[in-house]
Every structure is written in structure tokens, then in C-alpha cells.
C-alpha positions in Angstrom: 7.9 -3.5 122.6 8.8 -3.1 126.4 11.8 -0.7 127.4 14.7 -2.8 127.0 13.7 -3.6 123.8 14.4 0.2 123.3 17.6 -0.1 124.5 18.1 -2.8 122.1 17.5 -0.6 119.2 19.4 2.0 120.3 22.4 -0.3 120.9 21.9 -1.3 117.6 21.3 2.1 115.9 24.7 2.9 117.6 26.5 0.0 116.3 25.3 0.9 113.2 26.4 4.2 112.8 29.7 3.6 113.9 30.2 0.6 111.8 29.4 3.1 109.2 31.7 5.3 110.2 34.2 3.0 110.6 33.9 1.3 107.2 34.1 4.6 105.6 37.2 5.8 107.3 38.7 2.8 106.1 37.5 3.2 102.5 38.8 6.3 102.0 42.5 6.0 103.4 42.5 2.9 101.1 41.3 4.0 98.3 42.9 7.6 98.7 45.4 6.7 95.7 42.3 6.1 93.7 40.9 8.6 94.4 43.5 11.0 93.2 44.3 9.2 90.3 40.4 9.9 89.3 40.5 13.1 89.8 43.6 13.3 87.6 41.4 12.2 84.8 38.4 14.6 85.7 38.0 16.7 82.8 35.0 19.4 82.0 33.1 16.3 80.2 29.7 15.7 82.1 30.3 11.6 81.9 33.6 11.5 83.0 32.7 13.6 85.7 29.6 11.7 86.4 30.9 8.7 86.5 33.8 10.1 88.6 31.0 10.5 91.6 29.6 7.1 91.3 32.8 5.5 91.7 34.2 7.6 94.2 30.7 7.8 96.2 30.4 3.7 95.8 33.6 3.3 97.4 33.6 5.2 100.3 29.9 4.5 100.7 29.0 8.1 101.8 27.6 10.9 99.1 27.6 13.1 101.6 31.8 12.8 102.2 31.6 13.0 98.6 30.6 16.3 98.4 32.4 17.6 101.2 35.3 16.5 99.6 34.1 18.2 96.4 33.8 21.5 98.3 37.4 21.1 99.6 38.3 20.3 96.0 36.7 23.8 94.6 37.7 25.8 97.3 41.7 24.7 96.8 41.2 25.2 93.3 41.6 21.5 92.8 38.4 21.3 90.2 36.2 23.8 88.8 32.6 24.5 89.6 31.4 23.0 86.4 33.5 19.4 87.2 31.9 19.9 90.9 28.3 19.7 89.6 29.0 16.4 87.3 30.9 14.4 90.1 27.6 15.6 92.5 25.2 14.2 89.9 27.2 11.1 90.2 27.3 10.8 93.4 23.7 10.9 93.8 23.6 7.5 92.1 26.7 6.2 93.8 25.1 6.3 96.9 22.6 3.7 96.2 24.7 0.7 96.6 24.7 1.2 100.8 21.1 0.8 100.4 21.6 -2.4 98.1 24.1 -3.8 100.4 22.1 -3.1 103.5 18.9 -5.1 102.1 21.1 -8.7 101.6 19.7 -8.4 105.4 16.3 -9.8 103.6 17.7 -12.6 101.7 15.8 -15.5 102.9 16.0 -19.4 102.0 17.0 -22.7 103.4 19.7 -23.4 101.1 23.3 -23.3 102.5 24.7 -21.2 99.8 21.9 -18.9 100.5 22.2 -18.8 103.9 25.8 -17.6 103.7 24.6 -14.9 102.4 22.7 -13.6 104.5 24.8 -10.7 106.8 24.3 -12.7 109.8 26.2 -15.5 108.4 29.0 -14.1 106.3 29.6 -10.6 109.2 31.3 -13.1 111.9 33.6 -14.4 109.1 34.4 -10.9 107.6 35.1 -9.4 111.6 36.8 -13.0 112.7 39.3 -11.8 109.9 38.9 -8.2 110.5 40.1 -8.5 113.3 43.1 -10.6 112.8 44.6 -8.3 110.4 43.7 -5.0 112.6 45.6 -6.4 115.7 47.9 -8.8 114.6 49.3 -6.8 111.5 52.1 -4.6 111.4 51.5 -3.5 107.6 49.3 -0.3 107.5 47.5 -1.4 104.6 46.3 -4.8 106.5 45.5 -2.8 109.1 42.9 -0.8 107.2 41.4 -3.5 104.9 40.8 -5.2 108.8 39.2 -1.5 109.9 37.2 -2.1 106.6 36.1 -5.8 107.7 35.7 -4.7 111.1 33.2 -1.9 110.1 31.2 -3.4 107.8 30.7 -6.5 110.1 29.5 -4.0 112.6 27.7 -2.1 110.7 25.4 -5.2 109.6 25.2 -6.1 113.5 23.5 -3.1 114.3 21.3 -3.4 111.4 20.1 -6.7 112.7 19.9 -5.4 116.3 17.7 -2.8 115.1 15.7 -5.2 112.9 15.2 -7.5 115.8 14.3 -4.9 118.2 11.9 -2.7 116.1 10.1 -6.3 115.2 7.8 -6.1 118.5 6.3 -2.4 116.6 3.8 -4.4 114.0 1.3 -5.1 116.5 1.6 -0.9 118.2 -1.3 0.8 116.9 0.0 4.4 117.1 3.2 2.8 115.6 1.1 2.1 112.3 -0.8 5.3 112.9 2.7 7.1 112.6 3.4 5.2 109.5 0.3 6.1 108.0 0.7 9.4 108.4 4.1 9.6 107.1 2.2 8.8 103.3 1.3 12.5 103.4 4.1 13.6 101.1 5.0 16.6 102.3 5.1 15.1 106.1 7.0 12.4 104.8 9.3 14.6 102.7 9.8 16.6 106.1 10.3 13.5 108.0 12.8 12.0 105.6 14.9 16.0 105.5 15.1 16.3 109.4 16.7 12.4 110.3 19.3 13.3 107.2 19.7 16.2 108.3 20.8 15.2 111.8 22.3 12.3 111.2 23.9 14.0 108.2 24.0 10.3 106.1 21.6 9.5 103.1 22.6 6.3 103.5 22.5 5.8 107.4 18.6 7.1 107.3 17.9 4.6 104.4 19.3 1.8 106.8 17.0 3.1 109.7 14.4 3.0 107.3 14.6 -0.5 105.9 15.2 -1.8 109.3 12.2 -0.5 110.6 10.8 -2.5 107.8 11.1 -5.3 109.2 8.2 -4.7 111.3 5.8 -4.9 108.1 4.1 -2.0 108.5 6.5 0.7 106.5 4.2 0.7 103.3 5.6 1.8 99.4 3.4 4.9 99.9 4.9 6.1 103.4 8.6 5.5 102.1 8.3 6.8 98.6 8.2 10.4 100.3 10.6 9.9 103.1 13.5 8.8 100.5 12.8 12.1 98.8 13.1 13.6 102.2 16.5 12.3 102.6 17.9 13.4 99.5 17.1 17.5 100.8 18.5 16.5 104.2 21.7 15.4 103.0 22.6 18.8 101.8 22.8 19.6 105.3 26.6 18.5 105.4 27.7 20.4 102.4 26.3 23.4 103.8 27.9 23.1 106.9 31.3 22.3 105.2 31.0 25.4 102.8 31.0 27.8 105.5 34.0 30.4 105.7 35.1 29.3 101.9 35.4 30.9 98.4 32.4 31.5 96.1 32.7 29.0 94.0 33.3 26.3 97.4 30.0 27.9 98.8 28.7 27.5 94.8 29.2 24.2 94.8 27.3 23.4 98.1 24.2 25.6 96.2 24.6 23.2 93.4 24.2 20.4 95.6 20.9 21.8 97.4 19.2 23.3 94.5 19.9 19.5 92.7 18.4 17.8 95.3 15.3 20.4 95.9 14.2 20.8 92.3 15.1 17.2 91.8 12.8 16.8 94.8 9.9 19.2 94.4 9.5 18.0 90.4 9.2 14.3 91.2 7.0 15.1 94.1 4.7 17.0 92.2 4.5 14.1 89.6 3.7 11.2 92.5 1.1 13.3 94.1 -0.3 14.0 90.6 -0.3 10.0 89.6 -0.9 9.3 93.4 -4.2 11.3 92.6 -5.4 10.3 89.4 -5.1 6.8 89.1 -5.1 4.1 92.2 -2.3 1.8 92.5 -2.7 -1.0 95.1 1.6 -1.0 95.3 1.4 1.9 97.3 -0.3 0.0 100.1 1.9 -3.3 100.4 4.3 -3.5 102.9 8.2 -2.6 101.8 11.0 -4.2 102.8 14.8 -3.3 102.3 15.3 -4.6 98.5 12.0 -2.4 97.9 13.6 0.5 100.0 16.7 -0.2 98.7 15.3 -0.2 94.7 13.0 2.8 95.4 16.0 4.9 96.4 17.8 4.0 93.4 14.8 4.8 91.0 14.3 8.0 92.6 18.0 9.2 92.3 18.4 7.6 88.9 15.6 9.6 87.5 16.6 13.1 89.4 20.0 12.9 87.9 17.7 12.2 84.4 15.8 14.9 85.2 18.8 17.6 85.8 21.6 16.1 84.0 20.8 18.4 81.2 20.6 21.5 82.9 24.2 21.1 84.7 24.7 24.9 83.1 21.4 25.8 84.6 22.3 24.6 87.8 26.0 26.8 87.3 24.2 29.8 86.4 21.9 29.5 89.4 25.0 29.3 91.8 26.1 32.6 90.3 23.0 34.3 90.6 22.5 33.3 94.4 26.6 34.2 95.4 27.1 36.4 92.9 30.5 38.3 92.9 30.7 41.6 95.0 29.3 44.8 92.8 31.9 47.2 92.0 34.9 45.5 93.1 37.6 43.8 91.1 38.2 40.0 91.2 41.2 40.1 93.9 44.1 37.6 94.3 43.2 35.4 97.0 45.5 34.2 99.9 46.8 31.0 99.5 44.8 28.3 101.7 44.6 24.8 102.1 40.8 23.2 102.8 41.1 21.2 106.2 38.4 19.1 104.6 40.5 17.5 102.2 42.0 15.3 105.1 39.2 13.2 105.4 40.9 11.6 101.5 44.8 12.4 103.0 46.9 11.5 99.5 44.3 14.4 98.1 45.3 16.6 100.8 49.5 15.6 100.0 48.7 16.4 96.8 47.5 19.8 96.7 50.8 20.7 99.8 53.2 19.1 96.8 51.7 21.7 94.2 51.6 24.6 96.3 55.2 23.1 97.9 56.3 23.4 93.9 54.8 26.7 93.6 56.8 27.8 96.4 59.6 26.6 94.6 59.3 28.4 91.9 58.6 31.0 93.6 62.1 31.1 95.7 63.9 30.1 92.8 62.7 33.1 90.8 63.4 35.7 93.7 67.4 34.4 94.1 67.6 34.6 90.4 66.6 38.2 90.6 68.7 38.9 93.4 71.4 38.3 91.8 70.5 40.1 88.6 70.1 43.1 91.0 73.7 42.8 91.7 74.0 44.3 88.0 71.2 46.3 87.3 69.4 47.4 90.7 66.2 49.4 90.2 63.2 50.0 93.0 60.9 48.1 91.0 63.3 45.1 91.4 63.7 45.2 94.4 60.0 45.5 95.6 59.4 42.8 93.5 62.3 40.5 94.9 60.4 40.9 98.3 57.1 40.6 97.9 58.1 37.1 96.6 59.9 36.7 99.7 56.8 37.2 101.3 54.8 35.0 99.7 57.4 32.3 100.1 56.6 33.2 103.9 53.1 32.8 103.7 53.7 29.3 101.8 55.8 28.4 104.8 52.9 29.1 107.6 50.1 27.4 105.5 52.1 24.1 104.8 53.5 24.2 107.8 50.8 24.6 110.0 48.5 22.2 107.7 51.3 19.7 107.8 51.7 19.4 110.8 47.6 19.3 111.8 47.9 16.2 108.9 50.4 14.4 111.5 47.0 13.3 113.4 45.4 12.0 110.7 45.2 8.4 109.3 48.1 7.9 106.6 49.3 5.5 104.5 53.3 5.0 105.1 53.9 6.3 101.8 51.7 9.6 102.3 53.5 10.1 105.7 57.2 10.0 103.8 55.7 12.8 101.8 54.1 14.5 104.4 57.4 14.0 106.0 59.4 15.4 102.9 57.7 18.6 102.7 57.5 19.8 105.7 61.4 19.2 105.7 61.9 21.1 102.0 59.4 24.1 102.2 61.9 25.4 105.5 64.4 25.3 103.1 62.4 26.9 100.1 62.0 29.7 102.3 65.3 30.6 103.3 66.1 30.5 100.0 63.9 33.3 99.2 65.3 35.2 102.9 68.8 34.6 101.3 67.8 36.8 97.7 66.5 39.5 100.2 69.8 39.5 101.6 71.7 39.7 98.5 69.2 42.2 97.5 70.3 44.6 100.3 74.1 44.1 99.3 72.8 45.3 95.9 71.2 47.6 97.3 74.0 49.2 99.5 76.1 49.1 96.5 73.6 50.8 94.7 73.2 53.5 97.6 77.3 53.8 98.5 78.3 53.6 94.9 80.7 50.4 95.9 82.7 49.0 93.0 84.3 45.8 93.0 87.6 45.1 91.4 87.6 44.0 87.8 88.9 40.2 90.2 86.9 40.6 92.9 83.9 40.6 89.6 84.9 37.6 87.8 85.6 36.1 90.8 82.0 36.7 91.5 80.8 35.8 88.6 82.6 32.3 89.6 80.3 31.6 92.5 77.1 33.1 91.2 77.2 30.8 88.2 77.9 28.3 90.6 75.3 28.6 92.9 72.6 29.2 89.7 73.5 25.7 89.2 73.1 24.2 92.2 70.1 26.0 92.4 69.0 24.5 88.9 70.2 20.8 89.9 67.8 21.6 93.2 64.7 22.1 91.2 64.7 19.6 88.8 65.4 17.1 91.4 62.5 17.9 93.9 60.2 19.0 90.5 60.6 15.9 88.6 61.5 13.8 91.4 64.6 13.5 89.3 67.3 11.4 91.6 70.1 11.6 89.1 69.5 15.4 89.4 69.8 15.3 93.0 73.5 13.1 93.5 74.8 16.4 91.8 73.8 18.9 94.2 76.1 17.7 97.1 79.5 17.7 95.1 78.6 21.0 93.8 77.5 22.2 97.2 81.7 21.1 98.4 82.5 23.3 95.3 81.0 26.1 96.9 81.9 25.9 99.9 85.4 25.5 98.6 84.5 28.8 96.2 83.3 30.6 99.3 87.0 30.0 101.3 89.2 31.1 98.4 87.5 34.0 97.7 87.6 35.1 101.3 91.1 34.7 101.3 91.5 36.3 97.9 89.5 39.3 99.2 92.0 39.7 102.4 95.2 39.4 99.9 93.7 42.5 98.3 92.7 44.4 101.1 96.5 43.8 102.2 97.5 45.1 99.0 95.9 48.2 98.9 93.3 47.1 96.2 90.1 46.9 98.4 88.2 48.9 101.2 86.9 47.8 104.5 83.9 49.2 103.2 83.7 46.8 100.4 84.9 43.9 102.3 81.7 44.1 104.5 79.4 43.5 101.6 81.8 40.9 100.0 81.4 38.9 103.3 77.7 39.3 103.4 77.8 37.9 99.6 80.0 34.9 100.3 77.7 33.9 102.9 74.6 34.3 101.8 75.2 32.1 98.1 77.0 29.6 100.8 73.2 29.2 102.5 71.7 28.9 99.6 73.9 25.9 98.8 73.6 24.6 101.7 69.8 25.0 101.6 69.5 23.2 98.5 71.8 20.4 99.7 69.1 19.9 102.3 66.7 19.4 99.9 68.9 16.9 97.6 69.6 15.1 100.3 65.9 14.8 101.7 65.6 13.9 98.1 67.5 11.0 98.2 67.5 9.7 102.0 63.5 9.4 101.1 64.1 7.1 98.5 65.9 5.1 100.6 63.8 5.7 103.3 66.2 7.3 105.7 65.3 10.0 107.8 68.7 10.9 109.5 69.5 13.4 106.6 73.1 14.1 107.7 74.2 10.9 108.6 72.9 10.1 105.0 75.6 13.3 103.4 78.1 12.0 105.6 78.0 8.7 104.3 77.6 9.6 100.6 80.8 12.0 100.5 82.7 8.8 102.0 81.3 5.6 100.5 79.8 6.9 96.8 82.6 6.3 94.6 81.0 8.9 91.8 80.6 11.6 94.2 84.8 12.2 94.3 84.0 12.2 90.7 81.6 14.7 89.9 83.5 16.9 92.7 86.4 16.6 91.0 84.6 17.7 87.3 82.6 20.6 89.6 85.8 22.0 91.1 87.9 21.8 87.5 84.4 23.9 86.0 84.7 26.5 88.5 88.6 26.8 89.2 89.7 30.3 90.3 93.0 29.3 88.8 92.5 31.2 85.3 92.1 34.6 87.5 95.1 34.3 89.5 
């Protein structure tokens, strides 16, 4: 092997690792639908959760993105600890099939059906039409099936690059010394734990592995111990990932290692033990990939065996090595979002729609107390009123800001509408809740300058209020339930109030001509008129986002404009609106 057949293997390592890279990237934006909708089903049941990490970790061919993304998951509060632990098991197992995949690479024969599949044969094919749909396709879903085609064809390049380069080892005598030495069990455990560990990939060190078989000389015996190696090394990346989150994120990374350790250390104990006792020629004979490839599977297969029953162990373990602070109370945490969950973006659109709906409720609850203040201030009211005006704040940086960083990410067309969506509606949300602080410190100067309002000038109140509740009402069902029947109400009712909002400005003037109001009181009136108007025209924003989405428009008030003049039921639900709320029966 002279030095540019190094370079060969390099070239071919590199290849290798990006293809994998690349193939994975591409799995996981296409399956990111699936993805979610399994982890809709995920329920506290070991073999749904189980099974949950094979198929997700089989997909996406990586069990160490897996668990990152499980980390993610337990630190937003997406899954518990004790789901965490099942899907991890699982995704031991899933991780085999790279392995499997990798050793078609050893398929020999003559016959044509055989030869096709061989990865040398079928890789052109798959990056011939790869490449087509990446380049020549407009459709982001082509586009990605190609980055899938594209990656895997590389991927199996490099593996043959390596294979070819690494050939010219069988006949290197410190080569085979190396080798030899690596059936030490603990130096081959080490071995296997350090390449994982750097190239943070089970499955890309399995690869290296089997394509260094191909020089002959990678016996059972020196590869039994490295694949155990691999399994500790691949913790690395969870480790990394859990740094800077919540106990039960860092848990769940503790999980992961202790599996793969004890798994380890057990299995170990009983090779070297059989290893000793009883001679088995196997051991000697040279491996290839479908013997790498079925040793890794037997190994995880009987770890997960081994430690599926002690999943509770495993919990309690967590809690013993991060165990909650001595002395101090559980405390609410902020509200955060895990930047690893944009590696799967639908997961990461799902958890800003629930906090997005939290926020909601959250806004919504804070105007309804504001105006209930309007009645019956009292300082505990009040303090409430804004601390959820804060936290509607806080909602508003964290989506914001996370949105935003999403922007760079790969998205599917209909995860970028949503992305789009929200970050439109939670600006909204939030003056919402600015608005009940406003109409909290009318209440409150009322309260303060003992300001009464004209038995009129209350009803008439009472008028827009009711008014805006509703709006308010027709708002959140829309955007909760994605209810677009709810939303073609909001914008009539939004005219209403605007309508409300004139006549009881003018109303207020009439009476302050008359004698039967103060300047005093005409000061906070204003400040009330104003600030339900907002909030209408706040949730108005959010109907119409509502409903320009679904028709995938984005010029939201071009989209109004066009509704109030060509929809021939809005004139008639404006017309029922402004009969409902007519000032007329307080003349």
C-alpha cells in the first residue's frame, strides 16, 4: 500500500461520511411527518416505545440522531424520561440495518440479477436519477428523495473506494499485527469507543470496519470486541447534546450511556469467559461485512434482551446520578425550545404550535381579566393580569427568535407556511395581552380617581366589551382548531367594532357637550375605545393569516381587502353583527 493508495482511502472515507450525512439529512426532512405522527402514538408502553426507535432509527439511519433527538424531545417536555429509555432501546436495534445495507458490498456472483445488486451496479442508477430530480426539480419533495439517492449512491462509492484502497493491507505484516492485537478485548473495546467517539456514528465506524475487511485479515475475534466498543462511543453525541439542558434531558443521555456500558461490560465478561473456557475455531476466520454486519446485530439484539427488563432500573439510576437539588422546591422552569429538534423540522413546528397555543390561551385569559377588572379591580388582579402579560412576552422572544433561526433550516413547503404562520400570529398574541395591561390601568385609574361612568356611557360599554369577547372567542377557535368557518367571522365583526368604537366616541362628545361627562372621564373613555379596537384589529390579523394560509397567500391585506369586496356572505354576517350590537336601543 504506497501513498496514494492512502489518499485513495481517505478520499473514500470522505465520500463516505458525507454520503452519510447526506442520506440522513434527506431522511429526516422526508420522513419528518412520520416522525411526528409516531411520536403522537408514543405512549408509556415499553413496545410501542421500542418499536418507536427501530423505526425511527431505521429510517434516518443514524441512532445516534436518534437520541439527540430524544434529548431534544425530553428537554421540551415532548416525552417523558420513561418513553425516552424505550425509544433508546429501540434504537439500539434500529441501527443495524446501515450495517446490513453496507455489506450488499459483498454480494458476489456471475448472475446478472446478482450483479445488479451489488452497490457498484445499482449506485450509478440510484445517483443518475438522484441527480435528475435534485437539479431538475422544482418540487421540494423531489428534491429531497434526489438528496436521498444522491447520498446513498455516494455513500456506497466511498465504501468501495475504501475497500479498494485498504485491499493492498493483507500482505502488511504490522497491518495484521494491529489486527491481532485488537482481539484483546479490552484494546479492542477501547479501539471500537474512541473511532465512535470521534466520528460520533455507530454506524459510520461499522462501515470503516467492514471495509477494512476486505483486506481478509479483520478476524471474528478482533471485531467481536471493537463492535462493543462502538456501542460505548456512540454515547459520545448524546452527551455532548445534553449539555446546558434539564435533568431529565441530561437523564436521558445517562440512560443512554449506562445502557450501552452495562450492556457492554456484561456481554464482555461473558465472551472473555466462553473465549477462555472452551476454543472455538470461528473466532479465527476472517470476517467480512455480512459477518460484521450480523455480529453487530447479535450483539445489540441481546443488550437490548439483556436490559429491556430493567428500563425502571435504568430510570432510577438516572435519578440517583442527577438527582434533584437538596432542599430546594421543584421551580417553574422558563419556557425554552431545544435547538436540537431542527435536525426533524415538523417536530420542531410542532412543539412552536403548542407553546404558540399556550400563548394563546394565555393572552386570551389576561384580556378576559382585564375587562373583569373594569368591574371588580383588586391588586391581586391586577398582578396577575401582568405577570401573564409577561409571559406572553417571553413566548414572543423564544418563538421569535427560534423561528426565525428555523428560517435556515431545510423545510418542507408545508412546514415553512407554518413556520410562516406563527411567527406572523404570536406578534399579535402578544399585543393582545399589552392591550389587557392597558385596559387594566384604565381600571385601575378608575379605581384610584374614583371615575364613574354614566349609567349610558356603561351599557354602552357593555356593547363593545361583549363585542370584542367575541371576536376574541371567534379568534381562538379559529387558530385552535384550525377552524376556517370560525375565522370568516372575525373580519365582519372586526367592521362592527370599528363601527362600535366611532359611535361611542361621538356619543361620549354629545355628553360631554351636555354637561353629563368630565374631561377627566373622557380621557380614560378614549383609552378604552382604543384599546378593545387593537384587540380587534389584532385578532383580525390572525383570522386573516388564518385564511390567506389556506389559500396560500401571503399578502394578508390585500387578502381583507378583497374579502370585504368580493365575498358575498361577509355583507351578510356584517349586517347580522351590526343588528346584534346596535346602540340604537340606548339612544
Amino acid at each position: 500500500m504506497d501513498f496514494f493508495d492512502v489518499l485513495t482511502m481517505v478520499g473514500g472515507l470522505c465520500l463516505f461520511l458525507f454520503g452519510m450525512n447526506l442520506m440522513g439529512a434527506g431522511l429526516e426532512k422526508s420522513a419528518g411527518e412520520g416522525l411526528k405522527s409516531l411520536l403522537g402514538r408514543l405512549t408509556n408502553k415499553k413496545i410501542t416505545g421500542f418499536l418507536t426507535g427501530i423505526g425511527v432509527t431505521a429510517v434516518i439511519q443514524s441512532s445516534s440522531a436518534t437520541t439527540v433527538m430524544v434529548v431534544g424531545f425530553v428537554n421540551s417536555r415532548l416525552m417523558t424520561l420513561r418513553q425516552a429509555i424505550n425509544v433508546i432501546m429501540g434504537a439500539n436495534v434500529g441501527t443495524t440495518v446501515t450495517a446490513w445495507i453496507l455489506s450488499l458490498s459483498g454480494i458476489e456472483g456471475d448472475n446478472f440479477l446478482v450483479q445488479m445488486l451489488k452497490p457498484t451496479s445499482f449506485s450509478p442508477l440510484l445517483a443518475l436519477i438522484g441527480i435528475i430530480l435534485f437539479m431538475g426539480s422544482k418540487d421540494n419533495r423531489k428534491k429531497d428523495i434526489g438528496g436521498i439517492l444522491l447520498g446513498f449512491a455516494t455513500l456506497m462509492f466511498g465504501m468501495d473506494t475504501m475497500s479498494g484502497a485498504v485491499v493492498g493491507l493483507r500482505d502488511v505484516e504490522w497491518f495484521r499485527n494491529l489486527l491481532i492485537m485488537f482481539s484483546n478485548p479490552i484494546l479492542g473495546v477501547a479501539v471500537g469507543a474512541v473511532l465512535t467517539g470521534i466520528l460520533q456514528s455507530s454506524s459510520a465506524s461499522v462501515g470503516i470496519l467492514q471495509a477494512l475487511a476486505a483486506t481478509g485479515q479483520v478476524s471474528v475475534g478482533a471485531a467481536v470486541p471493537i463492535i462493543m466498543g462502538q456501542n460505548i462511543g456512540t454515547c459520545v453525541t448524546s452527551l455532548l447534546s445534553s449539555v446546558g439542558t434539564s435533568r431529565n434531558a441530561r437523564r436521558t443521555s445517562v440512560v443512554h450511556l449506562s445502557f450501552n456500558v452495562i450492556g457492554t461490560v456484561v456481554l464482555l465478561v461473558v465472551y472473555s469467559a466462553v473465549k477462555a473456557l472452551v476454543e472455538l475455531p470461528v473466532l479465527d476466520s476472517a470476517a467480512g461485512a455480512w459477518e460484521i454486519a450480523l455480529i453487530h446485530t447479535m450483539f445489540n439484539v441481546l443488550c437490548t434482551v439483556l436490559m429491556f427488563p430493567a428500563s425502571s432500573l435504568l430510570e432510577k439510576l438516572s435519578m440517583k446520578l442527577i438527582p434533584e437539588p437538596k432542599g430546594e422546591q421543584a421551580k417553574e422552569e422558563r419556557i425554552e425550545i431545544d435547538e436540537r429538534l431542527m435536525i426533524t423540522p415538523s417536530l420542531a413546528i410542532q412543539r412552536c404550535r403548542e407553546l404558540t397555543e399556550k400563548m394563546a390561551h394565555i393572552s386570551e385569559d389576561a384580556f378576559r381579566k382585564a375587562i373583569f377588572s373594569l368591574e371588580d379591580y383588586s391588586p391581586e388582579l391586577a398582578a396577575d393580569i401582568r405577570k401573564k402579560e409577561n409571559k406572553a412576552d417571553h413566548y414572543e422572544d423564544i418563538l421569535g427568535t427560534y423561528i426565525v433561526k428555523m428560517n435556515s433550516a431545510a423545510m418542507n413547503d408545508k412546514d415553512s407556511r407554518e413556520a410562516a404562520k406563527l411567527l406572523h400570529m404570536i406578534g399579535d398574541f402578544e399585543r393582545i395581552s399589552d392591550h389587557a395591561v392597558n385596559i387594566l390601568e384604565s381600571a385601575e385609574e378608575i379605581n384610584e380617581k374614583d371615575i364613574a361612568f354614566s349609567e349610558s356611557a356603561k351599557q354602552e360599554l357593555k356593547v363593545l366589551t361583549t363585542a370584542t369577547e367575541e371576536i376574541v372567542f371567534y379568534t381562538m377557535k379559529a387558530f385552535l382548531q384550525n377552524d376556517l368557518e370560525a375565522a370568516t367571522y372575525v373580519e365582519p365583526l372586526e367592521q362592527v367594532v370599528d363601527d362600535l368604537k366611532e359611535q361611542l366616541r361621538a356619543r361620549h362628545i354629545k355628553r360631554l357637550q351636555k354637561g353629563n361627562c368630565t374631561i377627566a372621564v373622557g380621557f380614560v373613555w378614549a383609552d378604552l375605545l382604543n384599546n378593545f379596537e387593537r384587540v380587534s384589529d389584532h385578532c383580525s390579523n390572525i383570522a386573516g393569516c388564518i385564511l390567506e394560509m389556506s389559500h396560500d397567500a401571503m399578502d394578508m391585506h390585500q387578502y381583507l381587502k378583497a374579502v370585504k369586496h368580493d365575498d358575498p356572505s361577509f355583507r351578510s354576517k356584517y349586517e347580522s353583527f351590526a343588528e346584534k350590537y346596535s346602540l340604537a336601543k340606548y339612544q
